[in-house]
C-alpha positions as CSV (number, residue, x, y, z in Angstrom):
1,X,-46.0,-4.9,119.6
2,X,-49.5,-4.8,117.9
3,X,-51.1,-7.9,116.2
4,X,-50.4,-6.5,113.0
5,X,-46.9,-6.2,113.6
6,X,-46.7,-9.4,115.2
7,X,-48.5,-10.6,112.0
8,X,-45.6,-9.1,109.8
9,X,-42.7,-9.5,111.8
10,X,-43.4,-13.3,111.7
11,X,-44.1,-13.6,107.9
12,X,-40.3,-11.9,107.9
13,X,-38.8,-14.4,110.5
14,X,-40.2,-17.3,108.5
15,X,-38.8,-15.9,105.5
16,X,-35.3,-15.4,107.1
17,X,-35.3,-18.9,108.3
18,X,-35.9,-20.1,105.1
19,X,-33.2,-18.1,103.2
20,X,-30.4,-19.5,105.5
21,X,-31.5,-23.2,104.8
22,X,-32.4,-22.4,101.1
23,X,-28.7,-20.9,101.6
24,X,-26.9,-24.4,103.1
25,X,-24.8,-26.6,100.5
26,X,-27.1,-29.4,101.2
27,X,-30.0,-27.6,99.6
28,X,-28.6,-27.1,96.3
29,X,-28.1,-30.0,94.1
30,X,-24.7,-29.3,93.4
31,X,-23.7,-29.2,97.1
32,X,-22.2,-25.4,97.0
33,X,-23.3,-22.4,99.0
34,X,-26.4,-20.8,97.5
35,X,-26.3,-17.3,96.3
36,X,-27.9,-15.3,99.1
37,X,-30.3,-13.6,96.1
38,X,-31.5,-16.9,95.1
39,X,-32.2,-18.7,98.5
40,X,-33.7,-14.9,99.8
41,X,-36.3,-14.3,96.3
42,X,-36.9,-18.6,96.5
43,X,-37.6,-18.2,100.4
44,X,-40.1,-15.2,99.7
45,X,-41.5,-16.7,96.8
46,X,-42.2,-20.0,98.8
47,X,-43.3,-18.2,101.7
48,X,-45.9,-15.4,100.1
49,X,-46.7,-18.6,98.3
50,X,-45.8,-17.4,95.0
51,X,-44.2,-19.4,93.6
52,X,-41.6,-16.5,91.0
53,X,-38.2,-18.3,91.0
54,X,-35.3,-16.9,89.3
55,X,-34.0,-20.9,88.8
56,X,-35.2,-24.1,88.0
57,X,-36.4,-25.9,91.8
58,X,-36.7,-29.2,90.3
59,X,-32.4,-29.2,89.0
60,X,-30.8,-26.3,91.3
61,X,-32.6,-27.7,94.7
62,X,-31.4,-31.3,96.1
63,X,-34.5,-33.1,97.9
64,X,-33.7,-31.2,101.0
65,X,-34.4,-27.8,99.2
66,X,-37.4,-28.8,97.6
67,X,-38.4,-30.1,100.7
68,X,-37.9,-27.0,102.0
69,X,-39.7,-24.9,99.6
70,X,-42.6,-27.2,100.3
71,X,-42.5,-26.6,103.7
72,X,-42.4,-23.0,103.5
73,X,-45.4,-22.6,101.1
74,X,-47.4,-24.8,103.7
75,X,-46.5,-22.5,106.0
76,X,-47.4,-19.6,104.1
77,X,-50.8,-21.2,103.3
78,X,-51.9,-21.7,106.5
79,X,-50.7,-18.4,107.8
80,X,-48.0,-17.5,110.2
81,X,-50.8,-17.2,112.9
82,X,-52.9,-20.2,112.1
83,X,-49.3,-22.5,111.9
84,X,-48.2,-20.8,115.6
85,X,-51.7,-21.4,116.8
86,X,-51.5,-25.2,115.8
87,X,-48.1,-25.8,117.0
88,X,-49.2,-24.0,120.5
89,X,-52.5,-26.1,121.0
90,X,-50.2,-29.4,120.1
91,X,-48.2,-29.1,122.9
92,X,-51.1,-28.8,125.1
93,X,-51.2,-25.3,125.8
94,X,-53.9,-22.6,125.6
95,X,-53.7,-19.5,124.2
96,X,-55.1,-16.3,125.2
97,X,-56.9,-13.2,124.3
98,X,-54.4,-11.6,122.1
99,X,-53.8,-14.5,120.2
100,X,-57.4,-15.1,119.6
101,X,-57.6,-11.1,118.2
102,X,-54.3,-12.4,116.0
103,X,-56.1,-15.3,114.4
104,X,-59.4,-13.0,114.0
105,X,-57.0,-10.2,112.1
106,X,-54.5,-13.1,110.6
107,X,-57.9,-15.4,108.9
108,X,-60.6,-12.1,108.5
109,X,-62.8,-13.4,110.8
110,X,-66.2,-11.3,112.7
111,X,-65.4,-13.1,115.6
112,X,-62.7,-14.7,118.2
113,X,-65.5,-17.4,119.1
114,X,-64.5,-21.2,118.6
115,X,-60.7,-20.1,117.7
116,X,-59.4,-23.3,118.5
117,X,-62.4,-24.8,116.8
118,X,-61.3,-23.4,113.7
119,X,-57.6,-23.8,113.8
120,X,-58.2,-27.8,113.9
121,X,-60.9,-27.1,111.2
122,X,-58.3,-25.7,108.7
123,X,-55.6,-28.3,109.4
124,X,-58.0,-31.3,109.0
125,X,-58.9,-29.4,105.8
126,X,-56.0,-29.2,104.5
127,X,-55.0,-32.4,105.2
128,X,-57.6,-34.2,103.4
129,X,-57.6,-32.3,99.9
130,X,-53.5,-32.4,100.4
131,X,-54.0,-36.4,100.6
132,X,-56.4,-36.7,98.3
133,X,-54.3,-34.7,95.5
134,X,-51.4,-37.1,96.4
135,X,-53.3,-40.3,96.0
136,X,-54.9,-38.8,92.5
137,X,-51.8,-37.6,91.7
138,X,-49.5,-40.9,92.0
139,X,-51.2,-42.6,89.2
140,X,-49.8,-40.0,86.9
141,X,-46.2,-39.5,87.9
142,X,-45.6,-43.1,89.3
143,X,-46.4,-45.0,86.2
144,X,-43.3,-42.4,84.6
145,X,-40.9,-41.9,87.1
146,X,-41.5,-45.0,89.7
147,X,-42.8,-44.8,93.3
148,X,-40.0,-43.2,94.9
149,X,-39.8,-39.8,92.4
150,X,-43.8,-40.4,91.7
151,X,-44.5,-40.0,95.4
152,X,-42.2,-36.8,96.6
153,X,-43.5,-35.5,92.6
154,X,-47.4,-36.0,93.5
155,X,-46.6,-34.4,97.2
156,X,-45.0,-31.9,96.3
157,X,-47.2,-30.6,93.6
158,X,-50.4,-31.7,95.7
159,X,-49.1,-29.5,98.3
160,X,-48.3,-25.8,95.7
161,X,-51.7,-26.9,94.1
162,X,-53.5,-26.6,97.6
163,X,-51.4,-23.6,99.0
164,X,-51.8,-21.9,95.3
165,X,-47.6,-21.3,95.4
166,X,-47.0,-22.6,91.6
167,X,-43.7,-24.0,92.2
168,X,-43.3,-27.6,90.3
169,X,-40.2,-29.3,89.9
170,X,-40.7,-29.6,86.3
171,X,-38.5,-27.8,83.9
172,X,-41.6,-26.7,81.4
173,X,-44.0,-26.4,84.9
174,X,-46.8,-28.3,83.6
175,X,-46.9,-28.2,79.7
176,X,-45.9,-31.6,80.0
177,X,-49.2,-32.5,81.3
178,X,-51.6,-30.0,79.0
179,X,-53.4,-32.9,77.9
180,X,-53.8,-34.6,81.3
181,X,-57.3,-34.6,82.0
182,X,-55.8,-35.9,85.6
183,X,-53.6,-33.9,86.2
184,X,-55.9,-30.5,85.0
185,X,-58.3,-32.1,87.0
186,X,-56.6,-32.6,90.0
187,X,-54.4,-29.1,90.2
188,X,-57.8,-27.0,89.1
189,X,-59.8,-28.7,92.0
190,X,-57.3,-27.9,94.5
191,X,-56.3,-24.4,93.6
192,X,-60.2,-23.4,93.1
193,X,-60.8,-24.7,96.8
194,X,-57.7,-23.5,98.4
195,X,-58.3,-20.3,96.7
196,X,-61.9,-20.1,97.5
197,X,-61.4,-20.0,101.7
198,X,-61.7,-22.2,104.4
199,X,-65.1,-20.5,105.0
200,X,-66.7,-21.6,102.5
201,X,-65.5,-24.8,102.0
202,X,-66.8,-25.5,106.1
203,X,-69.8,-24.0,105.2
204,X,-70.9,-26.2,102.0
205,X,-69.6,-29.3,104.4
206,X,-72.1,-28.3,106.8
207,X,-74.9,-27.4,104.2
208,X,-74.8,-30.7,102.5
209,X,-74.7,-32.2,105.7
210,X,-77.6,-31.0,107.1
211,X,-79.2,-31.6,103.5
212,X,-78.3,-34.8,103.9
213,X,-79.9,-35.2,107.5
214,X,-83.1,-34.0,106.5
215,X,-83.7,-36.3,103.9
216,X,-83.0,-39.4,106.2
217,X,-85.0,-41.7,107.5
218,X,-84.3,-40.0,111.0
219,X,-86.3,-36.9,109.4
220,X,-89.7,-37.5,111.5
221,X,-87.8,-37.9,114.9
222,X,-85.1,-35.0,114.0
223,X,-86.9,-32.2,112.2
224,X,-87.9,-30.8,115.5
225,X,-84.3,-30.3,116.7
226,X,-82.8,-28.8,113.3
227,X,-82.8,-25.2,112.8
228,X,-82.0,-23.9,108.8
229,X,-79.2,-23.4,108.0
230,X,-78.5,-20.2,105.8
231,X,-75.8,-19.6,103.8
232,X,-73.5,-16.2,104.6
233,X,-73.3,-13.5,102.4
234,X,-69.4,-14.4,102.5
235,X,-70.2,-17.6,100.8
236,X,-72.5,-15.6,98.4
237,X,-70.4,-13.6,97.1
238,X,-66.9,-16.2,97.1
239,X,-68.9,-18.4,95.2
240,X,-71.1,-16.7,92.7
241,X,-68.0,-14.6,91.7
242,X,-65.6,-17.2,91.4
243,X,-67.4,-19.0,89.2
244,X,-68.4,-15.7,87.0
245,X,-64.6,-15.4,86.9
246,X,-63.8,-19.5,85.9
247,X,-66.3,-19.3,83.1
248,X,-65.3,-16.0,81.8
249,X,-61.6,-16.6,81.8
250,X,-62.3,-19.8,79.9
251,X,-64.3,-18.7,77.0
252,X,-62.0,-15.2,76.4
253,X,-58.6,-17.3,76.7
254,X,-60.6,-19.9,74.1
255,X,-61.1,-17.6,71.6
256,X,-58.0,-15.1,72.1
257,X,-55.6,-17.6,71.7
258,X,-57.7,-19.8,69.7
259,X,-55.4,-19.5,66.6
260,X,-52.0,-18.3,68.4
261,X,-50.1,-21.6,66.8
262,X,-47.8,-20.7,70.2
263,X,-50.5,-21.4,72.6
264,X,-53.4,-23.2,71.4
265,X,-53.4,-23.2,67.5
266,X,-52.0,-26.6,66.9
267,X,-54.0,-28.4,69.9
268,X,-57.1,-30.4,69.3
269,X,-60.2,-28.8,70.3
270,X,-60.6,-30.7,73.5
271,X,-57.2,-30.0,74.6
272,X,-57.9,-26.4,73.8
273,X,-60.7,-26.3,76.0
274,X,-58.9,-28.3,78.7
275,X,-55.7,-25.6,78.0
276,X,-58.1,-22.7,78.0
277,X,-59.9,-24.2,81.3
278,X,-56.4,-24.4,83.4
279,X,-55.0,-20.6,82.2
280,X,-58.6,-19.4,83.5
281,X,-58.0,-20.9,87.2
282,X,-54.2,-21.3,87.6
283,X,-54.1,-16.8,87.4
284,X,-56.8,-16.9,90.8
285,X,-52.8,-16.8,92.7
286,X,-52.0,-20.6,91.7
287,X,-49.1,-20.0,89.0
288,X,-48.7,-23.2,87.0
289,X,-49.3,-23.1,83.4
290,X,-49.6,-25.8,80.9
291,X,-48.7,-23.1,78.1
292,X,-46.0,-20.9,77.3
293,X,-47.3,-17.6,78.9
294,X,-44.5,-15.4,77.0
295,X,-46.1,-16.8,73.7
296,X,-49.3,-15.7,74.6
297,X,-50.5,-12.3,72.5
298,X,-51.2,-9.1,74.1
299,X,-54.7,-9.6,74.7
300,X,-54.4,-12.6,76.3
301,X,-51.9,-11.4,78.8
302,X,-54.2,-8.4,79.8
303,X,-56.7,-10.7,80.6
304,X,-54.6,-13.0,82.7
305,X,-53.6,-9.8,84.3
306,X,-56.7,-8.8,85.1
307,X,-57.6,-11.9,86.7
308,X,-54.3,-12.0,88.6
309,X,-54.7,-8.9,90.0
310,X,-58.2,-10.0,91.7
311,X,-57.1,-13.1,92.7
312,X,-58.8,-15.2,95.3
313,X,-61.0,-15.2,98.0
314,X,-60.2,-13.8,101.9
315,X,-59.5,-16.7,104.1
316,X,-58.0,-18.7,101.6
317,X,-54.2,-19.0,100.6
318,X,-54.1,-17.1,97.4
319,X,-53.8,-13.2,97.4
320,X,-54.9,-10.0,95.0
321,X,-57.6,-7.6,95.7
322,X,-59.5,-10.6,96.5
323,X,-63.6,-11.7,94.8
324,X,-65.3,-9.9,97.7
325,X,-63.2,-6.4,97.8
326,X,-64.3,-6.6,93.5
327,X,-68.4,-7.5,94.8
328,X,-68.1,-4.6,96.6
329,X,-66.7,-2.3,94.3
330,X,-69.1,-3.3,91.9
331,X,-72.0,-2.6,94.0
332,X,-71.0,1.0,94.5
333,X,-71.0,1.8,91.1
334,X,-74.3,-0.3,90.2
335,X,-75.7,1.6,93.5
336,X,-74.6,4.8,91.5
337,X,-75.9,4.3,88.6
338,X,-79.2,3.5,89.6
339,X,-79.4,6.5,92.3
340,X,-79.0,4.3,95.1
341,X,-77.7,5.3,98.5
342,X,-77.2,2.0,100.0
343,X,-75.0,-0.5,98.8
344,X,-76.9,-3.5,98.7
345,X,-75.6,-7.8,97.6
346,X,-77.8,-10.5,97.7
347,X,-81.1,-7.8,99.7
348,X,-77.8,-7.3,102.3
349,X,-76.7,-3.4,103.4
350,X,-73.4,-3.2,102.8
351,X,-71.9,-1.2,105.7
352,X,-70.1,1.8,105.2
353,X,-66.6,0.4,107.0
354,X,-66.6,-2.6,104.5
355,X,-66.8,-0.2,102.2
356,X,-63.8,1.9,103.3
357,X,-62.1,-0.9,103.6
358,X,-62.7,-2.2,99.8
359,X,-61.7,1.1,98.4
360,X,-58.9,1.5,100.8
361,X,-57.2,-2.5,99.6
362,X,-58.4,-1.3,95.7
363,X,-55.9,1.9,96.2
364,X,-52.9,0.6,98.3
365,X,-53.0,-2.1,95.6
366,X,-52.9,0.0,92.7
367,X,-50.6,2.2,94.2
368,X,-48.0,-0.9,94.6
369,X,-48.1,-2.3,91.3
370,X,-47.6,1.3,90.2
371,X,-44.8,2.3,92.5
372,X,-43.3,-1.4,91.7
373,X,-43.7,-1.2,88.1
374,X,-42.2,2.8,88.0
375,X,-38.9,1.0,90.0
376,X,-38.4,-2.1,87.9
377,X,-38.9,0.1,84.7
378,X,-35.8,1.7,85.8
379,X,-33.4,-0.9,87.1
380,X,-34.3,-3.0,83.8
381,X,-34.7,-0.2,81.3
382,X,-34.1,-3.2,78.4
383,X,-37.3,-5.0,79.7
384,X,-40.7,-4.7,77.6
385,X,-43.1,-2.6,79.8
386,X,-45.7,-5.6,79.4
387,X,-43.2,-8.1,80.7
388,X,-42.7,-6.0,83.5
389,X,-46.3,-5.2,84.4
390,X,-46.7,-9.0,84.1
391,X,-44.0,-9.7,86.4
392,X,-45.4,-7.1,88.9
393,X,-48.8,-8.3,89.2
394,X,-47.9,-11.6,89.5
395,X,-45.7,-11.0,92.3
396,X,-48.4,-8.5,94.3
397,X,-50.9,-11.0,93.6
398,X,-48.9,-13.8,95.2
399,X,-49.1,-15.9,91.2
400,X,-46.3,-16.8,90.3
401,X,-46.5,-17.0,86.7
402,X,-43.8,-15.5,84.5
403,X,-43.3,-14.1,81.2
404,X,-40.0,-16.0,81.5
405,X,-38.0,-13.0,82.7
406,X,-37.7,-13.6,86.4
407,X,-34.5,-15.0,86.0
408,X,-32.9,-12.3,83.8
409,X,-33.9,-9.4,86.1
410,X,-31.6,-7.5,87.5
411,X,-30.4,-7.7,91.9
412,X,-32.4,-4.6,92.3
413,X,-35.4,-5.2,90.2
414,X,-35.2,-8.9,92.1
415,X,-35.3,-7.1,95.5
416,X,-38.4,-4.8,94.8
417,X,-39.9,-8.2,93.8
418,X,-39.5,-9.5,97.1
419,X,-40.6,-6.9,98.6
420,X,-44.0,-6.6,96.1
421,X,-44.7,-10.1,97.3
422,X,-44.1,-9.7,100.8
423,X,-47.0,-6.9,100.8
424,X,-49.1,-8.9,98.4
425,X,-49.0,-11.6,101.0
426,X,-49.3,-9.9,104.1
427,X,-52.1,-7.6,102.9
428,X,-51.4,-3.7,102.2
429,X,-53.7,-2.2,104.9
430,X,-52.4,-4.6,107.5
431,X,-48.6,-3.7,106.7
432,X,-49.4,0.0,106.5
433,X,-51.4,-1.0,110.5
434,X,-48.2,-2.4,111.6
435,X,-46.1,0.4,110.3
436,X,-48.6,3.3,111.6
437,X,-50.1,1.5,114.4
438,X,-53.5,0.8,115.5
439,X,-55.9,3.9,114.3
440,X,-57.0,5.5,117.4
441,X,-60.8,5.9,117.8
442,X,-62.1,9.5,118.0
443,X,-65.4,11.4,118.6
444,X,-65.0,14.1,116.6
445,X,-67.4,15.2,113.7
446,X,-66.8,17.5,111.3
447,X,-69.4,18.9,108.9
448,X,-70.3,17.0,106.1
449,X,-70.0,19.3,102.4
450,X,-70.6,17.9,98.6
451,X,-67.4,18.2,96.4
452,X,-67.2,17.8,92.3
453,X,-66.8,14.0,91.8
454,X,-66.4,12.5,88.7
């Protein structure tokens, strides 16, 4: 039992626990059985944080299944290791080495140093943008729908906007709310910094704080003790590319849609700015929409594709190739063109396993929406090929947003869903790990010889 597979065989178990209450007649609304199908794709969906579902949460579920679904998509935030870790050190007892190598695999850490440290870092951070979301949150649902519904409303969506799972419990998702510079607000901040890793949030904390202490009157009689404090090429990278990404998803959904009467034709141009603003973050793996995304043109689904497919940053809870695996890749082929043999970000050698490691995630991932696409293309022959290559990346990218076919697919085509968001979640080189087992080390060299690229 490696830490891969104890990694994947956990995600699973989590899952199965969550189909049989998503199963229970007190989880549907109606108070019958659930259809194993349902509660199984809902249960993955919640749990790869997602947030594809083949029915409406917010009328099939009773208040016990959407507390459920919320559950699981905490769960599936945090991580299967980082919620087993927490639950360990809260009934007072320590873990040891092999749990520390988990955590390292399970959050992409370089080291096992302060494990514990970190684990109490994530949940307090979690905790306060969670709360925070709620309390922003209440003054736009309470005022509508009273403080009982307001509340468990601004929880629940305070908790899929942190954990980037997309599941509301309203029937239109957010349309509703297209206008709501609150609401936008509110969801945007807390995808972007749930997406964006726990890393780098804990590093801008510390930054600004020691910014902070500096230019205080206790400067004179601290300086001597402080040491700088540089920012990590993890951080870099995250942030510089995520914003790239924001601003350039916002200007080409402006002006692609710009006179789609569907989308954004009959808005007003600061709700179309606002509109085009929420479609550029909610594709980095959060899956609410304030638009119709099957009206969208061709164009515009490409590009939400695209973004989808790169998704958000490692150590966060959203999934795709990730902002740093795209850096990477990017370097190469800069470092090509300009004749380069190092790959070089921010005056940083890139080292050559980071790099096999890139390439490696940028091919298992292709090949998965490939394989996934190939299989749904022939269980639902009657489906548009761009429906289905939406539906594909959104589930491997862990999304969640729809071209409003989910529903309408067929058993099969529903299963290799699951399936496509159980790797997205899990990572593809970790599942292939647990399937293969650990790569054995070996000091064998073979001669090196140039081959015909390109």
């Amino acid at each position: 039992m490696t830490v891969s597979r104890t990694i994947c065989l956990g995600f699973l178990a989590v899952i199965i626990v969550g189909t049989i209450l998503l199963m229970m007649p007190f989880s549907t609304s109606d108070g019958a059985w659930n259809n194993p199908i349902v509660a199984l794709f809902t249960s993955t969906s919640a749990v790869c944080v997602t947030g594809l579902s083949v029915v409406d949460p917010g009328s099939y579920f009773s208040f016990w299944g959407q507390f459920f679904i919320a559950l699981l998509a905490q769960i599936g935030g945090l991580g299967y290791m980082t919620t087993t870790t927490f639950l360990i050190m809260l009934i007072g007892r320590k873990f040891d080495l092999r749990q520390k190598v988990a955590i390292q695999q399970a959050l992409d850490r370089p080291g096992m140093q302060g494990s514990a440290q970190i684990i109490r870092s994530i949940i307090a951070t979690t905790l306060i943008f969670e709360i925070t979301g709620i309390f922003l949150l209440l003054f736009a649902f309470v005022p509508k729908y009273g403080w009982n519904q307001g509340l468990w409303l601004a929880i629940f969506h305070s908790i899929n906007a942190w954990n980037n799972a997309g599941f509301s419990l309203f029937k239109d998702n957010l349309i509703g709310y297209q206008s709501s510079f609150l609401v936008v607000f509110t969801i945007t901040v807390l995808i972007i910094f749930g997406g964006i890793g726990y890393q780098v949030i804990l590093e801008s904390y510390f930054w600004l704080r020691d910014r902070a202490l500096r230019g205080s009157l206790l400067e004179h009689r601290l300086l001597k003790k402080q040491t700088n404090l540089f920012l990590s090429l993890d951080f870099k990278v995250a942030t510089s590319t995520t914003l790239i990404l924001l601003v350039l998803g916002t200007v080409a959904f402006f002006f692609v849609e710009l006179r789609n009467p569907e989308t954004f034709g009959n808005l007003s141009l600061p709700d179309k700015l606002l509109v085009a603003w929420f479609q550029s973050v909610t594709p980095r793996t959060a899956g609410f929409n304030t638009i119709d995304i099957g009206k969208m043109t061709n164009a515009g689904l490409f590009i939400m594709i695209a973004l989808m497919f790169i998704g958000a940053s490692p150590g966060g809870t959203g999934g795709g190739l990730k902002t740093t695996t795209l850096r990477v890749l990017t370097s190469c082929t800069q470092a090509i063109l300009q004749g380069k043999e190092e790959v070089l970000l921010y005056d940083r050698k890139i080292a050559i396993n980071v790099i096999l490691k890139a390439v490696g995630v940028f091919i298992g991932s292709v090949t998965t929406v490939i394989a996934s696409t190939i299989l749904i293309a022939l269980t639902d022959p009657k489906l548009e090929f761009i429906q289905i290559f939406f539906e594909v990346v959104s589930a491997f990218a862990t999304v969640g947003l729809s071209t409003g076919i989910t529903g309408s697919v067929s058993a099969a085509g529903k299963l290799i869903l699951i399936v496509t968001m159980y790797i997205g979640r899990v990572g593809i080189l970790l599942l292939m790990s647990a399937m293969l087992g650990d790569p054995k080390p070996t000091r064998i060299h073979y001669p090196e010889e140039n081959l015909l690229v390109g």
